[in-house]
C-alpha positions in Angstrom: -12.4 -18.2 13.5 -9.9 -21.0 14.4 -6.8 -21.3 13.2 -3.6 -23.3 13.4 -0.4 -21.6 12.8 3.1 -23.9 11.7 6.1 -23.7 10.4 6.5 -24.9 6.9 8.3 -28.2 7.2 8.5 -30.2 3.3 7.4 -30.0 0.0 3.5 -30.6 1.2 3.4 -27.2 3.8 4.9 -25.0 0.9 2.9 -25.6 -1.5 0.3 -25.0 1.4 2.1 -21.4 1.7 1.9 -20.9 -2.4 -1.6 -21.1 -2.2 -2.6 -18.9 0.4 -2.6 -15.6 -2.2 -5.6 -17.6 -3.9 -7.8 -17.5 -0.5 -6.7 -14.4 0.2 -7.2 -12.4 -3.1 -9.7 -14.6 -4.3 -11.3 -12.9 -7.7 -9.6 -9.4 -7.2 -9.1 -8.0 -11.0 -6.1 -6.2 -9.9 -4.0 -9.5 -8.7 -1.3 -11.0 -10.5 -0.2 -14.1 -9.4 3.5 -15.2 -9.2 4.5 -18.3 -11.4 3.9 -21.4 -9.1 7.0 -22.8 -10.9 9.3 -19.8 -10.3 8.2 -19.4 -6.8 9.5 -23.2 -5.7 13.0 -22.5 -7.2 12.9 -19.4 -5.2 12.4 -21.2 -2.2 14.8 -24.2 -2.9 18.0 -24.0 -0.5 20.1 -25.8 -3.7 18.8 -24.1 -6.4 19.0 -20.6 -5.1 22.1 -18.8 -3.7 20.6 -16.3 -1.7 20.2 -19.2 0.8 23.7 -19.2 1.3 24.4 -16.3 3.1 20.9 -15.5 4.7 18.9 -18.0 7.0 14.8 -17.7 6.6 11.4 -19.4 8.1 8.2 -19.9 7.1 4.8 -20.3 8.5 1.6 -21.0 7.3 -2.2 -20.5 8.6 -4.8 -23.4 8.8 -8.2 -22.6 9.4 -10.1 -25.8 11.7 -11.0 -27.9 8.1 -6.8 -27.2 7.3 -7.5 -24.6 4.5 -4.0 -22.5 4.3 -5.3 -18.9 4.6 -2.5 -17.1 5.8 1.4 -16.9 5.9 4.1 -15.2 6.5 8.0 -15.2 6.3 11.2 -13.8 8.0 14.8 -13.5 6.9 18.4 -12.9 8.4 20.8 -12.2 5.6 24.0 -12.1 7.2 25.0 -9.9 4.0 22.8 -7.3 4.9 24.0 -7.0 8.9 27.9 -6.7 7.6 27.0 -4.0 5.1 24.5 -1.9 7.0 25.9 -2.5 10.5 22.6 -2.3 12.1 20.4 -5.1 13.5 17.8 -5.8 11.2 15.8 -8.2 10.0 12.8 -9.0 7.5 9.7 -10.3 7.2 7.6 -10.7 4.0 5.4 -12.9 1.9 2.6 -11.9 3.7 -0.9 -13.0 3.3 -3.6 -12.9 5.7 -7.7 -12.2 5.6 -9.1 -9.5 7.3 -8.8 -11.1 10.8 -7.2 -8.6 13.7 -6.2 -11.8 15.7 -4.8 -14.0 12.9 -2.4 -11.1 11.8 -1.3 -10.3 15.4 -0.2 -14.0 15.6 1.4 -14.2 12.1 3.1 -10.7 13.2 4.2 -12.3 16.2 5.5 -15.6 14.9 8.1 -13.4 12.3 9.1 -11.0 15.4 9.9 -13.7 18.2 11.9 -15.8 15.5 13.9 -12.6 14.9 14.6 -11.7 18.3 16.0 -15.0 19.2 18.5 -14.9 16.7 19.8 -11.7 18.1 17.7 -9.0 15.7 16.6 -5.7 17.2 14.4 -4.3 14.6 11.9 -6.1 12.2 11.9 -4.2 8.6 9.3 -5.3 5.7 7.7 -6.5 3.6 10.4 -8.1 1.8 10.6 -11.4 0.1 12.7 -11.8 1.7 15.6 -8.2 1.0 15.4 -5.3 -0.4 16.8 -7.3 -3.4 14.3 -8.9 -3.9 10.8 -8.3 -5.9 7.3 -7.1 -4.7 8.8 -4.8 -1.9 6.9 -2.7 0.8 3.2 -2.1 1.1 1.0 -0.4 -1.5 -0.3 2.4 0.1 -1.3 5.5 -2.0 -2.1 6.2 -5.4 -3.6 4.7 -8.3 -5.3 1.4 -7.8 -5.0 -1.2 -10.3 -2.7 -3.5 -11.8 0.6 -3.8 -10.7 3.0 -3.9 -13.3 6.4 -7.0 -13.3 7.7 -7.2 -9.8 5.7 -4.8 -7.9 3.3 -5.7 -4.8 -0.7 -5.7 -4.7 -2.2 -6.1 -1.6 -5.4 -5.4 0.5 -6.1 -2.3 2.1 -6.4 -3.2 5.6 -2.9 -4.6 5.4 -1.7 -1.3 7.2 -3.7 -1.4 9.7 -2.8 -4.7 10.5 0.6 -3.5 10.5 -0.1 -0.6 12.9 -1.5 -2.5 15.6 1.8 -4.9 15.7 3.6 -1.4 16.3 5.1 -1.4 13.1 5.7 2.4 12.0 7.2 3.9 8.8 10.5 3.4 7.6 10.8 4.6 4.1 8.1 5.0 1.2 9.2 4.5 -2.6 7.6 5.9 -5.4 6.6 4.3 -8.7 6.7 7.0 -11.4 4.5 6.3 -14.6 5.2 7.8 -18.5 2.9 8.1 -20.9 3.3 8.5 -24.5 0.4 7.0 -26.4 1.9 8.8 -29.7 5.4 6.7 -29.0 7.3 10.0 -29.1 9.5 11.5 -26.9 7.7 14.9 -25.7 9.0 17.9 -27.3 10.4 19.5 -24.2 12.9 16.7 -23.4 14.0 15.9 -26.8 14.9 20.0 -26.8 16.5 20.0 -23.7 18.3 16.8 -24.1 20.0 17.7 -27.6 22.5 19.9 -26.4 23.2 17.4 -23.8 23.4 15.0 -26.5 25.9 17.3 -28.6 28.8 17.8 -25.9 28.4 14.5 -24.4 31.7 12.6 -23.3 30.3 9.3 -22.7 28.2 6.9 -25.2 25.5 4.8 -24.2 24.6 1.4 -25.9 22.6 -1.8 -26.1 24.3 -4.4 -23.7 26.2 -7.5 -26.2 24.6 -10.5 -25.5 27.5 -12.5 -27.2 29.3 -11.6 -24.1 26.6 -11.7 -21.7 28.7 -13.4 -18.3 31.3 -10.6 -18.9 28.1 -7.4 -19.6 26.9 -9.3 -16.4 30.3 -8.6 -14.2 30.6 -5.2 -15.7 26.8 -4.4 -14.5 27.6 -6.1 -10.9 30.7 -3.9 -10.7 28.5 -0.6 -11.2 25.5 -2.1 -9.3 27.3 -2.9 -6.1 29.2 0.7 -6.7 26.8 2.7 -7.4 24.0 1.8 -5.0 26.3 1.2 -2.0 25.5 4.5 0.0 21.7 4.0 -0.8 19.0 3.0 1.9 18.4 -0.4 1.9 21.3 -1.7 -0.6 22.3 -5.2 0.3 25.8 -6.4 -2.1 25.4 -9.2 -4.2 28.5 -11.6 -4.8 29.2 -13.0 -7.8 27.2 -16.5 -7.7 24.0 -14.8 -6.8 24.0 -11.8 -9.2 25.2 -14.8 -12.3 21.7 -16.2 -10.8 19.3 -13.1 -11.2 20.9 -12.2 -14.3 20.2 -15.9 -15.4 17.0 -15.3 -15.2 17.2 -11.6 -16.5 18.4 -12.7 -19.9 15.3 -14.7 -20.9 13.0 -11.7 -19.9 14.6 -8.5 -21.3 15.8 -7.3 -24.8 18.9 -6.3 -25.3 18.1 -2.5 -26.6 16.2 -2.3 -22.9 19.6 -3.0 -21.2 21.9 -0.4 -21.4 25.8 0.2 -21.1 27.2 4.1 -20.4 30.7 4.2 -21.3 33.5 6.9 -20.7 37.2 6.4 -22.3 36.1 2.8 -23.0 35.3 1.7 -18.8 31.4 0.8 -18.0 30.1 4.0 -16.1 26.4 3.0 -15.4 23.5 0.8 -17.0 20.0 1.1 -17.1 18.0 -2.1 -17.5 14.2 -2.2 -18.6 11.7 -5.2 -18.6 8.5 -5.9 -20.4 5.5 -6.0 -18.1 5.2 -9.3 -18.5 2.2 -9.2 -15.7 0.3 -7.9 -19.0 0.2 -11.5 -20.1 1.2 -13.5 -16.9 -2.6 -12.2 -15.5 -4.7 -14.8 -17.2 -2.7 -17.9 -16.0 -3.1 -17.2 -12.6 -0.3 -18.6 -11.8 0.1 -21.9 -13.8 2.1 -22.8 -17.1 0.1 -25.9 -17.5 -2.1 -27.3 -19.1 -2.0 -24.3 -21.3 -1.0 -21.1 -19.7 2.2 -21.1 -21.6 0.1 -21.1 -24.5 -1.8 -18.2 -23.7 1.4 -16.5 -22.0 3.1 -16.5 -25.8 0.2 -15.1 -27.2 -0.4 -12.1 -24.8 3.3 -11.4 -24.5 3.3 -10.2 -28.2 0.9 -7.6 -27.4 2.9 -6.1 -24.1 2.7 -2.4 -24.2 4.4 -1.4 -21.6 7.4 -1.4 -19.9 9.2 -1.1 -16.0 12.4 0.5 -15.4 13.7 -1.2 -12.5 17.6 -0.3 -12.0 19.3 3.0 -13.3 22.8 3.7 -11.6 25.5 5.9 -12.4 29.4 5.5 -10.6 29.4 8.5 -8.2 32.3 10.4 -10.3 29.9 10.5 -13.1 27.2 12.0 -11.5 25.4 15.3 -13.0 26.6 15.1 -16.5 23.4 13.7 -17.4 24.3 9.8 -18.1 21.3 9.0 -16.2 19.1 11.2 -18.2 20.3 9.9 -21.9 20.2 6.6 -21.1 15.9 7.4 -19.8 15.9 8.7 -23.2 17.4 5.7 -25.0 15.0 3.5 -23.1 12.1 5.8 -24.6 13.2 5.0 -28.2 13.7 1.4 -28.0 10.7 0.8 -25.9 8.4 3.1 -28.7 10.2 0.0 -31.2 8.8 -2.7 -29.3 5.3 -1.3 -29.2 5.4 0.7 -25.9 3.2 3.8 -25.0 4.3 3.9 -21.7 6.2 2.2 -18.8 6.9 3.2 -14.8 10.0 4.1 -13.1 10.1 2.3 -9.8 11.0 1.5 -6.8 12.7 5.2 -6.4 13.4 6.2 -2.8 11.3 8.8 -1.3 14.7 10.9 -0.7 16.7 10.5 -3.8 16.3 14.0 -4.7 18.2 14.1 -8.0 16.4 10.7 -9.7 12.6 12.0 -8.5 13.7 15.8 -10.0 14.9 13.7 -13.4 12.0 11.7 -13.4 9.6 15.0 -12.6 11.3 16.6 -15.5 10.5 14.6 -18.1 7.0 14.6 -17.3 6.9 11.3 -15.8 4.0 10.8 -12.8 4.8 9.8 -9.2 1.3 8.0 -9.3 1.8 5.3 -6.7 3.8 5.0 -3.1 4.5 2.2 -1.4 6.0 1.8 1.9 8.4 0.0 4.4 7.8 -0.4 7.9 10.1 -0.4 11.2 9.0 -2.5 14.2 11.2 -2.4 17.4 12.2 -5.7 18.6 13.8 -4.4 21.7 
């Protein structure tokens, strides 16, 4: 097939690159579609701070008539080289057909923009960090759905990416819960209350009244507690007031947690609705009457996604992490949940997968980054 491949340049070539998914995914049942809406201010260099500190490129894929039907994107966040002193860059938002020569091109596009800027190994797919949602490559498990902020993606993705040379870097697990009866299973609520008894910290609902301040405290613990982890990128102080912006409208506040020792913030735990649940049907549009049907279906969410649990290294092992899983179980059985997923976790964080085992929770999915030399 012919194709033409561009960088985006104006408003007319991205929304080119936002449609793509819709050729590429077509009618897939599993598919969730990002909100057009969200995905501009995402991309806007004034709206969105991450643009400050990182530099990215897009491209997009016209077959002979112009149809976009393919994309891709690449990323150097100048945050990320200072903090993990290696040489690496991203690449993400990709989207192509089942077409060998097309993704070698995309592939190739991503990888030449990165070496000239100096990059020695390509990492993804990110859009665009690790900080960022639908991360890495499904590539095991349970197909289906994806819940809030996870990837979907065709199978012959990976073998795409093997022919470029990309190899594995790290895989991530998603761990599912069940609890259609909304209780907390016998074993853990035995083995947690003598935890509970002689505990020395407290763990509660974050105050929204003082929401910027909750915000710093979380920032503080997030860029401590994560700093020694694979893949953590900081966030200053502009761009984590931005995602937590956007945080506030989606999350309630029993499903954002505070653990406190002699009155300091020790660790949080924040949960979210999955709103794909009702975002599904839209297919990516609030109007004429998504929102409509988005209000509607969001009152029947029954499920939820834990997507950042972090405890300050000193207060590791008493079990802060554990209490506040099982303070997360009992306000998410008040909303109406009968289940939720744990994810991303790292393939080799040993003590959060043995937590997460313990409780009976099931590593039912794994998605994966991928390495490609750029030397």
């Amino acid at each position: 097939m012919k194709f033409e491949i561009r960088l985006v340049k104006g408003k007319r070539d991205l929304e080119a690159f936002l449609r793509v998914p819709y050729h590429v995914y077509a009618d897939d049942p599993r598919v969730v579609f990002p909100l057009l809406t969200e995905q501009r201010k995402f991309f806007d260099r004034e709206h969105n701070p991450f643009h400050k500190h990182a530099e990215t490129e897009l491209w997009v894929a016209r077959d002979g008539a112009g149809r976009p039907i393919a994309r891709v994107g690449a990323c150097v966040d100048s945050y990320h080289l200072r903090h993990a002193g290696e040489s690496t860059g991203f690449f993400g938002f990709y989207e192509c057909p089942d077409q060998p020569d097309l993704a070698a091109d995309l592939l190739a596009a991503a990888a030449g923009w990165l070496r000239e800027r100096g990059i020695r190994t390509m990492r993804g797919p990110c859009n665009f960090t690790t900080n960022h949602d639908y991360l890495g490559l499904f590539v095991e498990g349970e197909a289906g759905r994806p819940v809030v902020g996870m990837p979907h993606n065709p199978a012959w993705y990976a073998a795409q990416f093997a022919t470029a040379g990309l190899v594995k870097s790290r895989d991530l697990f998603a761990w599912r819960i069940s609890a259609p009866d909304r209780r907390i299973p016998e074993r853990v609520r035995l083995a947690m209350e003598p935890l509970l008894a002689s505990a020395t910290f407290t763990v509660r609902p974050m105050n929204m009244r003082r929401f910027a301040k909750e915000a710093a405290l979380c920032r503080g613990i997030y860029n401590a507690a994560w700093s020694r982890n694979w893949g953590f990128i900081p966030m200053d102080d502009e761009e984590f007031a931005y995602a937590a912006k956007d945080m506030r409208k989606m999350v309630s506040p029993d499903l954002l947690l505070v653990a406190e020792a002699k009155g300091e913030a020790i660790g949080f735990c924040l949960t979210v609705p999955d709103f794909n649940q009702a975002l599904q049907p839209l297919r990516g549009r609030l109007l004429p009457l998504g929102w409509l049907t988005f209000i509607l279906r969001k009152r029947r969410i029954d499920y939820g996604r834990c997507l950042l649990l972090g405890v300050l290294p000193e207060y590791r092992g008493r079990g802060v992490d554990a209490v506040m899983i099982m303070r997360t179980f009992e306000a998410g059985f008040r909303l109406g949940f009968t289940g939720g997923e744990c994810s991303w976790v790292l393939e080799d964080n040993a003590p959060m997968n043995r937590i997460l085992e313990g409780i009976g929770a099931q590593m039912y999915r794994r998605y994966r980054i991928f390495d490609k030399p750029l030397t």
